[in-house]
VMD Tcl script that draws the C-alpha trace (Angstrom):
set ca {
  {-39.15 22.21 -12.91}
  {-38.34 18.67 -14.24}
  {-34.43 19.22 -13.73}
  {-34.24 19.48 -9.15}
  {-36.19 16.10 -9.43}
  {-34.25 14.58 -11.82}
  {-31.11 15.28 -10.15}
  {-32.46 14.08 -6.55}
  {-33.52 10.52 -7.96}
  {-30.09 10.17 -9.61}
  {-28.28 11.07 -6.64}
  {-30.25 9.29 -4.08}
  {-30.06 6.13 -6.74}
  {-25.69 6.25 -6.50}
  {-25.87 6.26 -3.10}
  {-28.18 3.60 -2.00}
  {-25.91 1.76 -4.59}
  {-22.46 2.93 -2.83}
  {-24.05 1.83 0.62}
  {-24.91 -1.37 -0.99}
  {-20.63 -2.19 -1.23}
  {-19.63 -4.99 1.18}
  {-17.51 -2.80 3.13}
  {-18.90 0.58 2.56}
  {-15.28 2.07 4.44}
  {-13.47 0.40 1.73}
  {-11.67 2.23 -0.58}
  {-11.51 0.56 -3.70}
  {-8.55 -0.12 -6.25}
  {-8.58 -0.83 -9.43}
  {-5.44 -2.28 -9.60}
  {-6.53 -5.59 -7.60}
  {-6.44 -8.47 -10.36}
  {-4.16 -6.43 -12.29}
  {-0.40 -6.34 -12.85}
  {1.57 -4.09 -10.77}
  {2.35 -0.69 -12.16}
  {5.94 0.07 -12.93}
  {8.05 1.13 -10.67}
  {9.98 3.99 -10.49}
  {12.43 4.83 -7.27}
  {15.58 6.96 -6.20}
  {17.81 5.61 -4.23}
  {17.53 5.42 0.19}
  {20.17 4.93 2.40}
  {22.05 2.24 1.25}
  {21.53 -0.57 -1.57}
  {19.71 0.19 -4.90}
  {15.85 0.44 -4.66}
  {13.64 -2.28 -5.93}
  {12.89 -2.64 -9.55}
  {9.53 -3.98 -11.54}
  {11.83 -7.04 -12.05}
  {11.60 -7.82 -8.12}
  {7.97 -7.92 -7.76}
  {7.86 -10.71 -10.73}
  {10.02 -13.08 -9.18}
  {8.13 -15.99 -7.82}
  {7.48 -14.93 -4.41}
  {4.91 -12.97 -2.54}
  {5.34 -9.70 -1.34}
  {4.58 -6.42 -0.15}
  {4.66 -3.14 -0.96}
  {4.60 -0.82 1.88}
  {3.76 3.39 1.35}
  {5.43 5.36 4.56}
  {7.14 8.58 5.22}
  {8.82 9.91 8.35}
  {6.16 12.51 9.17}
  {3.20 9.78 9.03}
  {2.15 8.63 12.70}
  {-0.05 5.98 11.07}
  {3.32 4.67 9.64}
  {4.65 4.04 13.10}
  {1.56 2.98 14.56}
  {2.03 -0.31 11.73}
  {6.08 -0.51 12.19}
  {5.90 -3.10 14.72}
  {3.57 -5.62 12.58}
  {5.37 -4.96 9.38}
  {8.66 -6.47 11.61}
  {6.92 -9.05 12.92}
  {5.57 -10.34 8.82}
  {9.77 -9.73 7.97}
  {10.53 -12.01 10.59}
  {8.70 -14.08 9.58}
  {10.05 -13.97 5.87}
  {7.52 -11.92 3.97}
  {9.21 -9.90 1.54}
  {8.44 -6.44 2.19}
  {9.48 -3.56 0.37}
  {9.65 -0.08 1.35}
  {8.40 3.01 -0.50}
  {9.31 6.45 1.32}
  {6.23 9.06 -0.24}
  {7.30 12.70 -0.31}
  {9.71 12.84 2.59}
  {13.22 14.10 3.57}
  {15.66 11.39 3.21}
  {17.67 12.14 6.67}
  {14.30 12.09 8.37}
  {13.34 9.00 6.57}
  {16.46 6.94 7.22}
  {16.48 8.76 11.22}
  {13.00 6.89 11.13}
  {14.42 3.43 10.58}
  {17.48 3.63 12.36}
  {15.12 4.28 15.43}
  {12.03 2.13 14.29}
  {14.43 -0.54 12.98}
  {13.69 -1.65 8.95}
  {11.17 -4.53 7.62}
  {12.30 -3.89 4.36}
  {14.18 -6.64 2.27}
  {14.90 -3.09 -0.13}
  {13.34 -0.05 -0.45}
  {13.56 3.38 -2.55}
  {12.30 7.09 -2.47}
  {9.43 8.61 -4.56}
  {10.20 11.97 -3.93}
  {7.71 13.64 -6.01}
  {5.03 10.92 -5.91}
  {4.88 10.03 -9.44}
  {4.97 6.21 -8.43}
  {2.23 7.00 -5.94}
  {0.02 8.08 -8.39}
  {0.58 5.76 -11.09}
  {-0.39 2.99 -8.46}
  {-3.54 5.14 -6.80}
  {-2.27 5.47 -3.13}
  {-4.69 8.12 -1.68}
  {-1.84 8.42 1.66}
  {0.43 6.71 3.97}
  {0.79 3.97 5.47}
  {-0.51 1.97 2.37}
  {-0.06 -1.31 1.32}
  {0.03 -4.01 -1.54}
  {0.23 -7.32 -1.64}
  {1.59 -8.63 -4.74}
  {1.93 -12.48 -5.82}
  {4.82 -14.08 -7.44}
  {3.47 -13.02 -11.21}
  {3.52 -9.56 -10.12}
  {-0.40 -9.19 -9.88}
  {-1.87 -7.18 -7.16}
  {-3.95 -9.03 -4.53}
  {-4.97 -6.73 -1.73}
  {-4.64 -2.73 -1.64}
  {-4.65 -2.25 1.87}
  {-5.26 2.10 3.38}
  {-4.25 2.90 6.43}
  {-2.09 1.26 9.03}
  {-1.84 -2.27 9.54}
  {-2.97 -2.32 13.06}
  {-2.92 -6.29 14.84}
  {-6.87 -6.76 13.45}
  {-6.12 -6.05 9.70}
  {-3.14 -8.01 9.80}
  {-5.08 -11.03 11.15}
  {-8.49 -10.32 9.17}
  {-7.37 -8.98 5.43}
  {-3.11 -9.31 5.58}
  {-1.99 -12.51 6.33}
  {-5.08 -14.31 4.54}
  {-4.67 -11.98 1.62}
  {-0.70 -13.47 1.44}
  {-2.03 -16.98 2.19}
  {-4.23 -16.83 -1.22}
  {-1.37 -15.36 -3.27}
  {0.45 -18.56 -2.39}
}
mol new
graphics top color blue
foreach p $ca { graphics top sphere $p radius 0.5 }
foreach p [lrange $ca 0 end-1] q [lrange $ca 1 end] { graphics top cylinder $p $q radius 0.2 }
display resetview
């Protein structure tokens, strides 16, 4: 008789506490603050893929989660070329995708990426807690995550949570 109760309180309590968040859409990381996990990538198109090395060199960058069959991904193509021209250091991650399609993607799209590399099985992915594509890190020159940004980088988020996020990791 005591148990329904019980269970109601508790569950009403970790709610009104999730809808207490800032942004209750947010999904949170717990990689923000923290170095950047290791990175582990085959080989796309041409060039060797970055390395954990790259992300601790001084310089802000990003880390950008796509794939070929992800509309999102090309929804956010044209404002991850405009932050490359712009010299932000973007590198690529292709999630769980076809290589032919994935390079077919760029040659048409054009590519923002300074390098990029394939996790085929999304090992990587998981070690770094992407829930899907497009997703994207921002990572300052120590190699520390800054901003885990889901979804596609539409003109808003770019002005809003991107470029600021980059500003502060400067």
């Amino acid at each position: 008789m005591v148990l329904p109760p019980v269970i109601f309180v508790g569950l009403a309590a970790l709610f009104y506490v999730g809808m207490q968040r800032e942004n209750a859409d947010a999904l949170p990381s717990a990689l923000v603050g923290k170095t950047a996990p290791g990175v582990s990538l085959t080989q796309l198109g041409k060039g060797k893929p970055f390395e954990d090395s790259d992300l601790r060199d001084g310089t802000v960058k990003l880390v950008n989660y796509w794939a070929s069959w992800c509309g999102p991904c090309r929804v956010e193509h044209p404002n991850l070329e405009a932050l490359a021209d712009e010299g932000v250091v973007i590198y690529g991650v292709n999630y769980k995708d076809d290589p032919a399609k994935a390079l077919k993607f760029l040659e048409e799209l054009g590519s923002p990426y300074a390098r990029m590399g394939a996790d085929e099985n999304g090992r990587m992915a998981l070690n770094w807690g992407v829930y899907g594509v497009p997703e994207t890190y921002i990572i300052d020159g120590a190699g520390n995550v800054v901003l885990r940004f889901a979804g596609p980088i539409t003109q808003r988020a770019l002005e809003n949570e991107i470029r600021p996020a980059i500003e502060s990791a400067r």
